[in-house]
C-alpha positions in Angstrom: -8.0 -2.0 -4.8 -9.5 1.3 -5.7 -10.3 2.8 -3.0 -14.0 3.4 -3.9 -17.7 2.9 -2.7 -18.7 0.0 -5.2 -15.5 -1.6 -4.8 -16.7 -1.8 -0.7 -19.9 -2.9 -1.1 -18.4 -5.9 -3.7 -16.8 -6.9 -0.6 -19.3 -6.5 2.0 -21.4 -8.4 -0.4 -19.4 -11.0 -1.0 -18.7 -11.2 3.1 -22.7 -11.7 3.5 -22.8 -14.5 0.6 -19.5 -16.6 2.2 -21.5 -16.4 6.1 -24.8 -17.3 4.3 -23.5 -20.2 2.9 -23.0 -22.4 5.9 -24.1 -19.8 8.6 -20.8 -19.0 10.0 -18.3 -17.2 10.2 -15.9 -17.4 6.4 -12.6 -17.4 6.0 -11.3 -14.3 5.0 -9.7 -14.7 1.2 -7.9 -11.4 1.5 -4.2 -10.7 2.5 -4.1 -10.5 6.2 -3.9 -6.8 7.3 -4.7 -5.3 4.3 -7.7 -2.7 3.5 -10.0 -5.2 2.3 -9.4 -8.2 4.7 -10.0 -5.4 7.5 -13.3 -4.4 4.7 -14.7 -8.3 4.9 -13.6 -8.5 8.8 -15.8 -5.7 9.6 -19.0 -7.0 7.6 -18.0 -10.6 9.0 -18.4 -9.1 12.7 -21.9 -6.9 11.4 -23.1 -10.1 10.0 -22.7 -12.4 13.2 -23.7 -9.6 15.1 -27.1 -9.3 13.2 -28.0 -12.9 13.8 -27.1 -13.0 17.6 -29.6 -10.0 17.8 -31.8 -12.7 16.1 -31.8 -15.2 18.3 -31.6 -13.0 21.0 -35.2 -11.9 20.6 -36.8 -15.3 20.4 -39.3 -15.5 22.9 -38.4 -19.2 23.9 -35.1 -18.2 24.7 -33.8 -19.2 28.7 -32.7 -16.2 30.9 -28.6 -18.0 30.8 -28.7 -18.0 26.8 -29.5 -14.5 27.2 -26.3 -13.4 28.9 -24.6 -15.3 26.9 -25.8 -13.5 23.9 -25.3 -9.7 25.3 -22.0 -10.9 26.3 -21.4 -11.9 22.9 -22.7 -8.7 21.5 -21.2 -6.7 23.7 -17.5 -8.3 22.4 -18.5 -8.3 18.9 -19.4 -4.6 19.2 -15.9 -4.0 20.9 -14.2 -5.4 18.0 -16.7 -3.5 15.7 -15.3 -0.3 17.5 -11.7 -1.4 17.0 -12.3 -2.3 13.3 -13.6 0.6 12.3 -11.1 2.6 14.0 -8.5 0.9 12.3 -9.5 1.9 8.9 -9.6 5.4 9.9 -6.3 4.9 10.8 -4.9 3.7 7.4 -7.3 6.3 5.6 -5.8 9.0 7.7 -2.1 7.6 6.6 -3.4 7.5 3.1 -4.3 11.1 3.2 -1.9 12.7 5.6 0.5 13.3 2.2 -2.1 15.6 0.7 -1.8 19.3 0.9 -4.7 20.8 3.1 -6.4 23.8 1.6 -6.5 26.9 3.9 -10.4 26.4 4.2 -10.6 22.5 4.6 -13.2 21.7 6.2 -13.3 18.5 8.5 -16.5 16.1 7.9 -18.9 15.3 10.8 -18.6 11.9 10.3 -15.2 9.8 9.2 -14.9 7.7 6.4 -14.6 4.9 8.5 -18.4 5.5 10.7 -20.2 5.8 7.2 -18.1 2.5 5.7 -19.7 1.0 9.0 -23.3 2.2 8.1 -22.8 1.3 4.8 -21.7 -2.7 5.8 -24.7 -2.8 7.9 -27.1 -0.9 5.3 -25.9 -4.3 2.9 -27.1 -6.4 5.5 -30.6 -4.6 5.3 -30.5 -5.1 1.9 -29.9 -9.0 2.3 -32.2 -9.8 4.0 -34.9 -7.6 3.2 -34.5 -9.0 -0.4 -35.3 -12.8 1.4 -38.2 -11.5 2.4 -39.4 -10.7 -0.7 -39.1 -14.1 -2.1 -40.7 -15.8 0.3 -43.5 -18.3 -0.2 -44.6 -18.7 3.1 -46.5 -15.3 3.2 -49.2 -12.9 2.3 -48.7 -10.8 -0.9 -49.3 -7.8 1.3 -46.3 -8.7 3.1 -44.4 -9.0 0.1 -45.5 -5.7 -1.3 -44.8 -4.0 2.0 -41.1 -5.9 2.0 -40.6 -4.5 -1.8 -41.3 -1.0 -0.7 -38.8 -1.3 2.3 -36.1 -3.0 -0.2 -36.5 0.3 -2.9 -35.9 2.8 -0.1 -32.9 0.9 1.3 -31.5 0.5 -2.3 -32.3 4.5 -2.4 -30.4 5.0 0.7 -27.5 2.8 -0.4 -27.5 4.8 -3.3 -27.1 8.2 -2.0 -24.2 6.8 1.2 -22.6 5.7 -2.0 -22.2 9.3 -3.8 -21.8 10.7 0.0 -18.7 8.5 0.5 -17.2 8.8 -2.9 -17.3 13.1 -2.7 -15.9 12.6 0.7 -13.1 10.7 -1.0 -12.8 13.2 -3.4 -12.9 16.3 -1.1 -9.5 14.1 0.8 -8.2 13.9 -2.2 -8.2 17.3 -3.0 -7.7 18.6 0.3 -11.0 20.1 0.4 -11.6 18.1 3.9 -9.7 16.3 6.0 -10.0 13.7 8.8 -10.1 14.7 12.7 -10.4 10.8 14.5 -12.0 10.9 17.7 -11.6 7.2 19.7 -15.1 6.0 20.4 -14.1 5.7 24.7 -16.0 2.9 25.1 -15.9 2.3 29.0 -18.7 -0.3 29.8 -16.0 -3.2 28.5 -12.9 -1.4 30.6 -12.9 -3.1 34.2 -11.0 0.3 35.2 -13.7 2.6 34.3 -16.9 0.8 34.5 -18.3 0.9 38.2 -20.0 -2.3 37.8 -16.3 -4.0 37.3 -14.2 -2.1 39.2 -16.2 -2.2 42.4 -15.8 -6.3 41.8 -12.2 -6.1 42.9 
């Protein structure tokens, strides 16, 4: 695959569509630990995620489905973390061959943060589109829907341009990629004081 934005947003789209169709989680049709199985993995987790947030919210909901829901969150968003952080790792191995120049600069974000924004940003985009097709509302809801829908399609837009110079400026050596680990402690019974003082 060319490593580009379009090409990840195909994906992430087609991760969306394949949940959508039976509302759970779809195979993944890509070559395990490869780029864009790790691509339709991380929109698969995004996706899930959004709809436990969902349900979450319902105001019918009883207090034990509730903790069962943040402690589904909670792992989903741990493998989010480790997702993410994977494909930094394999952009940084695709890069590392490049010859820095003397006045790269390092981006404040990686690659791999915005390709998460960007999966969630397609989600947005999903659903706010549903919204605007619906029958079962006002047309000021509509309207208000088709406003949101242009300014996430401008957003997607611009994140698009943003990630494909940041390719570019790798490419060239121009920037270059400084991962920082997200440290993540409330899942680690060793540093969260809620778990350790369990023992």
């Amino acid at each position: 695959m060319e490593l580009n934005a379009n090409n990840i947003i195909k994906i992430f789209q087609e991760s969306i569509l394949a949940w959508h169709k039976n509302e759970e989680e779809a195979k993944n049709p890509f070559q395990e630990e490869s780029l864009e199985f790790k691509l339709f993995k991380k929109n698969q987790i995004d996706t899930i995620q959004w709809h436990v947030e969902d349900e979450i919210r319902r105001p019918d909901i009883e207090d034990k489905e509730i903790v069962r829901f943040k402690r589904k969150i909670d792992a989903l968003n741990q493998e989010r973390t480790d997702t993410v952080e994977w494909l930094d790792d394999y952009l940084v191995k695709k890069f590392e061959s490049v010859s820095k120049n003397p006045n790269a600069k390092m981006n404040s974000e990686t690659p791999a943060w915005l390709i998460d924004r960007m999966s969630i940003l397609e989600l947005k985009i999903y659903h706010m589109t549903e919204e605007t097709k619906r029958k079962d509302v006002s047309p000021s809801h509509i309207e208000t829907c088709q406003k949101k829908l242009e300014i996430l399609l401008d957003q997607r837009k611009d994140m698009t341009g943003c990630l494909d110079d940041l390719f570019i400026d790798l490419k060239n050596g121009v920037k270059y990629i400084k991962v920082y680990r997200q440290m993540k402690m409330y899942n680690d019974k060793n540093l969260n004081p809620a778990l350790y003082k369990k023992k």
